[in-house]
N, C-alpha and C positions, 0 to 999 in steps of 0.2 A: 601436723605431720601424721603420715596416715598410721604409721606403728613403728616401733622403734627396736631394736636387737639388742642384747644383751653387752656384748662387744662394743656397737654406736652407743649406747649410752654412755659406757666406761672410759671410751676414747670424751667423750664428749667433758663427760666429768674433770676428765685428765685436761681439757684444754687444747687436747691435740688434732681437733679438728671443730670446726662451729656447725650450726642448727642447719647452716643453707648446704654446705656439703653433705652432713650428715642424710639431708632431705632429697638430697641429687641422687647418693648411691643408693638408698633405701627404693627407689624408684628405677633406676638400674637392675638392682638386684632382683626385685619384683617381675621384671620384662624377662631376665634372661638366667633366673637361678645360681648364677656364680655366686660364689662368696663374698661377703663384705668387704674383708679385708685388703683382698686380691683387687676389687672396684672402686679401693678408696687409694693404694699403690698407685693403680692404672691412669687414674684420673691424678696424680701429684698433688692429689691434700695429704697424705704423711709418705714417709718413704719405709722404705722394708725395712732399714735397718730402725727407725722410730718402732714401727708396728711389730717386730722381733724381740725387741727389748720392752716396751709394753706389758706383752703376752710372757713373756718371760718372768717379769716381777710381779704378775697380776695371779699368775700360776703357781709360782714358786717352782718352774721348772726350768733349768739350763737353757741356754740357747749356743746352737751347733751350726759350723760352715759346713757342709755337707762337701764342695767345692774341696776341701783343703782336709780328707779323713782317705785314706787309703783303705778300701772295702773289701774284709775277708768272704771270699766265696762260697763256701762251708756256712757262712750268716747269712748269705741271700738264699740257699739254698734251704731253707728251715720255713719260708713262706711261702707261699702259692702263688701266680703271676696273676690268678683272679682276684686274690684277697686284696695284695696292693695297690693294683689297678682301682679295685671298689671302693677304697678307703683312703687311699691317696695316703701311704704312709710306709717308710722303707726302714727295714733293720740293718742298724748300724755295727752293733757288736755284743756278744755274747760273755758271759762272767758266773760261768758256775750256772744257775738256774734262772740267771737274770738278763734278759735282752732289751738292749737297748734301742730304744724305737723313733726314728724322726717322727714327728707330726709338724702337722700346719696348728691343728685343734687340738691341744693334750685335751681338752674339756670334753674330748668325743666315747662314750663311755663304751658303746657299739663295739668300737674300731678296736679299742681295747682287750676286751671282752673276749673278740675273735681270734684274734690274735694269740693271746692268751690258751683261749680252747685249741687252736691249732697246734702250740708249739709247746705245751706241758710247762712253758715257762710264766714266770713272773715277769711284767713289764715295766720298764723305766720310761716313762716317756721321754723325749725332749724337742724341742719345739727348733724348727728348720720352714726357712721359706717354699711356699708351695710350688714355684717354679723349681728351686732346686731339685725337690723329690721329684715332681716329675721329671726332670730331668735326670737323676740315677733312675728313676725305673725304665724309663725306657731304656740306657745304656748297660746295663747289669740283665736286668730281665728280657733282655731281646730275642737272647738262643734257646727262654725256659717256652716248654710249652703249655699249655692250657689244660691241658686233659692231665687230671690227677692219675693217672693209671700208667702214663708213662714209666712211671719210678719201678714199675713191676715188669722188668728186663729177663728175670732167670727164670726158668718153668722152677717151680714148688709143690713140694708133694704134700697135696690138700687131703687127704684120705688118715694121716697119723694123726687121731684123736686118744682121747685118755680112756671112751671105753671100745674104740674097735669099728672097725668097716661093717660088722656085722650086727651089728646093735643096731644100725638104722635100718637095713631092710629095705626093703621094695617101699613102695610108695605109689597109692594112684588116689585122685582126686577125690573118688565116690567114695574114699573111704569115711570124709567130714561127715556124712549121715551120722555115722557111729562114735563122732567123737564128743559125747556132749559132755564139759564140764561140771563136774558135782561139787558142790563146797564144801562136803564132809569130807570127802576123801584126802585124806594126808600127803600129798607129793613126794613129802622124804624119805616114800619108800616106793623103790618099785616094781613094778607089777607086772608080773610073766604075762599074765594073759592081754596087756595090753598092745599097742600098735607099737610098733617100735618107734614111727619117731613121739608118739604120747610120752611116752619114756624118756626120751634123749634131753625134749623139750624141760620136763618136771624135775629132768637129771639137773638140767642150767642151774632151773632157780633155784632150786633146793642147794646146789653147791655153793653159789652167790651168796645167797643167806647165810651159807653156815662158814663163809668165810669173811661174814660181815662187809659184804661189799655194798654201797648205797645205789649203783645203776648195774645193768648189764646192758654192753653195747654188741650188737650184733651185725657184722658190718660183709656187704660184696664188693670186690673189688675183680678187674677182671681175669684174674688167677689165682686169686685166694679169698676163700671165704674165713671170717675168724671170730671169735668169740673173746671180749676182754671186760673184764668186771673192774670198776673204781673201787678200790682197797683205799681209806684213810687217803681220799682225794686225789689217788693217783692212778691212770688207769694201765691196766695188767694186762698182757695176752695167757690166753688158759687155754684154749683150743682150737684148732684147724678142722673143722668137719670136712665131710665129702662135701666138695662144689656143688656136687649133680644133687644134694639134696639140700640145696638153700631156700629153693622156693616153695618147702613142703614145709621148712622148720619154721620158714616166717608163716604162713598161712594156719599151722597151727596156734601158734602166736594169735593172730588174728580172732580163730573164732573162739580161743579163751577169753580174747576178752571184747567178745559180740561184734567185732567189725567186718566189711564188706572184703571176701578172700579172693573177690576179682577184680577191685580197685587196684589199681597200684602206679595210677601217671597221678593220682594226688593224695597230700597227707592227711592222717587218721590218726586220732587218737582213741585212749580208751585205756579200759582199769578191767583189772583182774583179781579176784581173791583167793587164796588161797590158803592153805595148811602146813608149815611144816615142822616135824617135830612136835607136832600138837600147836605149835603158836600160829595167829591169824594174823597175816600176811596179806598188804595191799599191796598191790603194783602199778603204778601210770606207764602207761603204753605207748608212747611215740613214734609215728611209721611215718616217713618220709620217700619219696621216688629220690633214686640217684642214678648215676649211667649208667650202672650196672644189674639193677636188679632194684631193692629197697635195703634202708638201714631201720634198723631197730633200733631204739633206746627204750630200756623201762627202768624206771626207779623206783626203788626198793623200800616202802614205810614198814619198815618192823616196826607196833607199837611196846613190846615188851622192850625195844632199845631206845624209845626216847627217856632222856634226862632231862628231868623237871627242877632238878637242884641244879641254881647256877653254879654254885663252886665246885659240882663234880665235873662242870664244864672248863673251871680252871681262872675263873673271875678274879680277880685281883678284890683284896679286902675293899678298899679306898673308891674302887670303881664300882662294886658291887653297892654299895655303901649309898652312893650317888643316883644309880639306875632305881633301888628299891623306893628311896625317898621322891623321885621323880613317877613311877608309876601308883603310889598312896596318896599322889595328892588328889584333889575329887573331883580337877578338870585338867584339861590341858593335851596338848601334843608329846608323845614319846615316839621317835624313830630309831628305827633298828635298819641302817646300812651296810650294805658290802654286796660282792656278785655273788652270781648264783653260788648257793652249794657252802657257803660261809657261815651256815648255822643260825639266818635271822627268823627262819621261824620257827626252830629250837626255843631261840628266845624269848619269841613272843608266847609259844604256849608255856612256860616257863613265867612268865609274868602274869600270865591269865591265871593260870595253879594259883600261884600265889593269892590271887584276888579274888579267887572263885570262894566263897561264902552264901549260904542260904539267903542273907538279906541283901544282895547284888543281883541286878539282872545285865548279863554280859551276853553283845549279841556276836557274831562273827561275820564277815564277806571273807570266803576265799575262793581262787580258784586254781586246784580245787581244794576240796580239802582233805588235808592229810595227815591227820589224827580229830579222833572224834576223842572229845573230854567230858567226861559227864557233869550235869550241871549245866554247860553254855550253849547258845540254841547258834550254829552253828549252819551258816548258809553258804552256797554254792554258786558262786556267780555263772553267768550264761551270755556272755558276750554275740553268739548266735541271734539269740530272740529278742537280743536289748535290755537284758538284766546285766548291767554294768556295774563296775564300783561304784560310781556313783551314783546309781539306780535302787542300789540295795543300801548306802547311805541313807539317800529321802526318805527310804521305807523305815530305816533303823528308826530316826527321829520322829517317828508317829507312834512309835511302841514305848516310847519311854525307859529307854536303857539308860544304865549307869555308865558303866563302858563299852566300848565301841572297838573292833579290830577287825581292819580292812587292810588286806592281805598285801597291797602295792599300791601307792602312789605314783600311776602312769602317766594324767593327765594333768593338765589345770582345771577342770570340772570338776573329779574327784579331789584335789588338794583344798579347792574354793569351799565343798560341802565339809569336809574333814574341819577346816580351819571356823568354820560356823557350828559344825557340834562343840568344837573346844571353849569356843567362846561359849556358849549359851549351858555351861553346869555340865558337858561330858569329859570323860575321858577318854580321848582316842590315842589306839597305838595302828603303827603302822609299820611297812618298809617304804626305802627309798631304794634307785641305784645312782651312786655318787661313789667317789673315791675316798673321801675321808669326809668325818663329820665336819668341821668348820666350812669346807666346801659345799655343804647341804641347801644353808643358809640365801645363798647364791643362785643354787638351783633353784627353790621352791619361789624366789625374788624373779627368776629369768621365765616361772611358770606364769607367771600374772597375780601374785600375792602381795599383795601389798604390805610392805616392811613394819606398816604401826601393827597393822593387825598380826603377824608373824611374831612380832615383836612381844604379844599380849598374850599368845597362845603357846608358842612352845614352851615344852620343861625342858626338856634334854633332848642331844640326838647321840646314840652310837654308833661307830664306827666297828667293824668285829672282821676276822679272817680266821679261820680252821688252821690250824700246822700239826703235824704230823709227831706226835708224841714219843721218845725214847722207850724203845722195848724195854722191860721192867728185867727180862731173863737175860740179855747180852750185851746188857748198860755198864762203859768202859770209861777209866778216865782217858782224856786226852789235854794236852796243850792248847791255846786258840790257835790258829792259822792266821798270822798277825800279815801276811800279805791278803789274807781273804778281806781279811777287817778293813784293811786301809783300801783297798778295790773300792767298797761296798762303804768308802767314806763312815766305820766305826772307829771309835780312838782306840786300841789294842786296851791303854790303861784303863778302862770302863774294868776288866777283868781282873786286875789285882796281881797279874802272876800266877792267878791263880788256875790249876785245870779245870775244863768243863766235861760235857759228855757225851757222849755221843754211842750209836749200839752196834756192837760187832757184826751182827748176821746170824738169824740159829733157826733152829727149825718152826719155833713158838710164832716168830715175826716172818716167816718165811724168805727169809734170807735178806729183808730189805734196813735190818736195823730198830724200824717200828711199828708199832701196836697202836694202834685207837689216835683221837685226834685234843688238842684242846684249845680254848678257844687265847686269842688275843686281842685286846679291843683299846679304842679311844673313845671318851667320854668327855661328851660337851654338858658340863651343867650350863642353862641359859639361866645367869646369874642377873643381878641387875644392872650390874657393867657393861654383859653384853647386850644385851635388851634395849640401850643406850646405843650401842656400836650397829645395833641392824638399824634402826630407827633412821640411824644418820646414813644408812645402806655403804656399811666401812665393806675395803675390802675382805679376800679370805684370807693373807695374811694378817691384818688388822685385827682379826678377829679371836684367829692362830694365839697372835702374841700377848693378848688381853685373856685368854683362856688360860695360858701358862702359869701366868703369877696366881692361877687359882687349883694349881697341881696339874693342870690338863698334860696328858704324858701321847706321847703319837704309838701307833700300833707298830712301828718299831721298837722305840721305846720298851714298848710294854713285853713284846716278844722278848729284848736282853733280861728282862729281871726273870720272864722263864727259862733263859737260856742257863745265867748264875744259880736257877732254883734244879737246874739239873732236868727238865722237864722236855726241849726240844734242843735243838743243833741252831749251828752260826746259818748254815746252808738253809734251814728250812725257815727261818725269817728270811731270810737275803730274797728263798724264792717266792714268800708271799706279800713283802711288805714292800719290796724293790731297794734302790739304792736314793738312798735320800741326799742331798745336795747340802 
């Protein structure tokens, strides 16, 4: 067989289809890119309702008649007719901060992802045949149109910002000769004799920073230009500039942080340094073309706001407990999962701290990197010139490191090198992106890893999400919301009767109830029971329920015993850990 899919094997496993069909679609699929699943339907080796219920117990996610759900409109209208077109995946229904998503693939991490990023919500997946979806997409999405600017109907007055029409000033091109950044110069104050938009610009970040916000997005749209900073994972609108000076405030942007200010049909990245309030301040710069102009993103490394103490991150004793003993040992695999913006490289330099000692030599791949630690020789990968993860691996193992921390697990190149330092006396940590840890297992198996040696190398993997923490100044008791709970499949009596908390709104948390973030997490110790379970390549269920009777608790879970400790809301699990089944 020329290669085999993750899915064909599983089905094959299962009995539900044999070697010669598997070998027909796998050859189909090759000629014409369709999907497995769809070519093994098409062809009458299983039928969709086998292949639906399969995927359903192999996922541990629902399975939905799409056919037989009456579709709120207000819920189609919260995704873009591009995103589900691309993704093949349509929303069913919304519950608080939790939407619910047909897929053909819950295992699509992408689709997810975007999704996600679009709609400020948490995702439920659940699994729907791929004819049906497309069949609601085209019926639902028929009258939406394509162009995201539609939505922007009423003229809006772009000109009411927070400090004034006249703060930005005229604006001409030749002015860049004179704008050269200086790294001494403090941003958090500013400076009459400077250009006005130099000013508006130093205004941004400096405000962003001091209201602890982790990105600034800067975004054209075709009547409104606007400015909105992620506060504790959420993102905020702050300001409305003048239109007529967006492509003066990006181009400042630009030659802050050294990039070309007459590019703009392709993206640029780049980094900026700065000062403010006396602290050094890094920024990564992300400049993308959009139909309107360009979008900004930069995120925001305050080094005086990293936290090197997991428990001020909010670590559970039992889970801390497990992660410490897993990165002291003197080989082996440590993963740190979840998506972007979830805190795993918090963690990781959090576990380098801890192991950074004079008689250790600890090397890094990142890219890029985003706190520099003294002590760890700390390298920059360059995927441009062909310095890869897996390039700065080879090189790691010729130096003779103790530990080893390689910033992403993209590839099966880099997992195959990864999985060969652990064996041969390193300790490597890493990230993954996967959904929950026992589903890790699966993935690194689907990359080309063979399960004895997976089996020999990992210690642990973590699973983590960020939730938004109870303002400490307008922290209120409240009752649970015992129809939220039952929504959102919690049993009410988890709570005792008892009140939880939740934050009024005051000026400290700027009216949103919370302050700062902390973390929630799942923890796979790879005991020797599991070790056994990959070996025999058990499902992620399998895997799931053999982790349990060794305390393994899921990142919902772990979110309720913050919720009982008074720490976050019912709402702010529901929206980052979804509705579990």
């Amino acid at each position: 067989m020329k290669r085999k899919s993750k899915l064909g094997l599983l089905l094959l496993k299962e009995g539900l289809i044999n070697e010669e069909q598997l070998k027909r679609a796998l050859d189909i699929q090759e000629e014409t890119g369709r999907k497995l699943g769809s070519i093994l339907v098409g062809l009458g080796f299983i039928t969709q309702s086998e292949l639906m219920n399969f995927l359903s117990n192999q996922y541990h996610v629902p399975f939905i008649d799409l056919r037989s759900i009456l579709i709120d409109g207000e819920v189609v209208n919260l995704l873009p007719k591009d995103l589900v077109y691309r993704h093949q995946v349509f929303p069913v229904k919304k519950i608080g901060k939790v939407l619910t998503l047909a897929m053909s693939n819950p295992d699509d991490v992408d689709a997810i992802e975007e999704v996600k990023f679009a709609t400020g919500c948490q995702v439920n997946p659940v699994i729907a045949p791929a004819e049906e979806i497309k069949s609601a997409i085209e019926e639902y999405y028929e009258e939406i149109g394509t162009d995201i600017q539609t939505i922007e109907e009423e003229e809006i007055d772009i000109g009411d910002d927070l400090l004034g029409d006249e703060f930005l000033g005229e604006f001409d091109e030749s002015d860049f000769e004179t704008m050269q950044y200086e790294q001494e110069v403090d941003i958090g104050r500013l400076n009459q004799n400077s250009k006005p938009i130099v000013n508006y610009v130093n205004f941004i970040i400096a405000d962003a920073v001091r209201k602890g916000a982790s990105d600034i997005h800067i975004e054209m749209y075709e009547k409104l230009f606007r400015v909105r900073y992620r506060i504790d994972g959420v993102l905020r609108e702050v300001l409305k500039p003048d239109i007529t000076k967006r492509f003066a405030i990006v181009a400042r942007i630009k030659t802050m942080a050294n990039l070309d200010i007459t590019e703009r049909r392709r993206p640029q990245d780049g980094r900026i340094r700065v000062n403010v309030d006396k602290n050094p301040i890094d920024i990564r710069v992300s400049i993308i073309p959009v139909i309107n102009g360009e979008k900004v993103v930069m995120r925001i490394l305050d080094q005086s706001s990293l936290m090197l103490d997991m428990r001020d991150l909010g670590f559970e004793e039992d889970n801390l407990k497990k992660f410490n003993n897993a990165i002291e040992k003197p080989y082996g695999i440590v993963l740190v999962t979840g998506p972007t913006g979830s805190g795993k490289s918090t963690t990781l330099y959090s576990a380098m701290s801890r192991l950074n000692t004079p008689d250790v030599q600890i090397l890094t791949a990142e890219d890029p990197v985003e706190y520099n630690l003294f002590g760890i020789n700390q390298v920059q990968v360059n995927p441009s010139i062909g310095f890869t993860f897996a390039e700065a691996l080879r090189a790691f193992l010729r130096q003779g490191p103790d530990i080893v921390m390689v910033g992403e697990i993209r590839d099966s190149e880099t997992a195959q090198i990864a999985i060969r330092a652990a064996l041969t006396g390193h300790l490597v940590l890493s990230t993954i992106h996967t959904n929950d840890a026992p589903s890790t297992i699966n993935r690194l198996i689907d990359m080309g890893i063979e399960p004895f040696l997976l089996s020999a190398s990992l210690n642990l993997i973590q699973a983590q999400r960020l939730v938004r923490r109870i303002c400490p100044n307008c922290k209120t008791e409240v009752m649970p919301d015992e129809n939220l709970l039952r929504e959102a499949h919690i049993d009410p009596a988890i709570f005792e009767g008892k009140p939880v908390y939740k934050g009024a709104g005051c000026p400290v948390c700027g009216g949103t109830g919370y302050k700062g973030r902390v973390a929630i997490t799942e923890v796979l110790d790879v005991t020797s029971h599991i070790r056994e379970l990959i070996i025999k390549n058990a499902s992620t269920e399998e895997i799931r329920n053999a982790a349990r009777k060794d305390g393994f608790r899921t990142l919902q879970e772990d979110g309720l015993l913050k919720i009982k400790k008074g720490l976050t809301t019912i709402e702010e699990i529901i929206r980052e850990t979804g509705i579990e089944e």
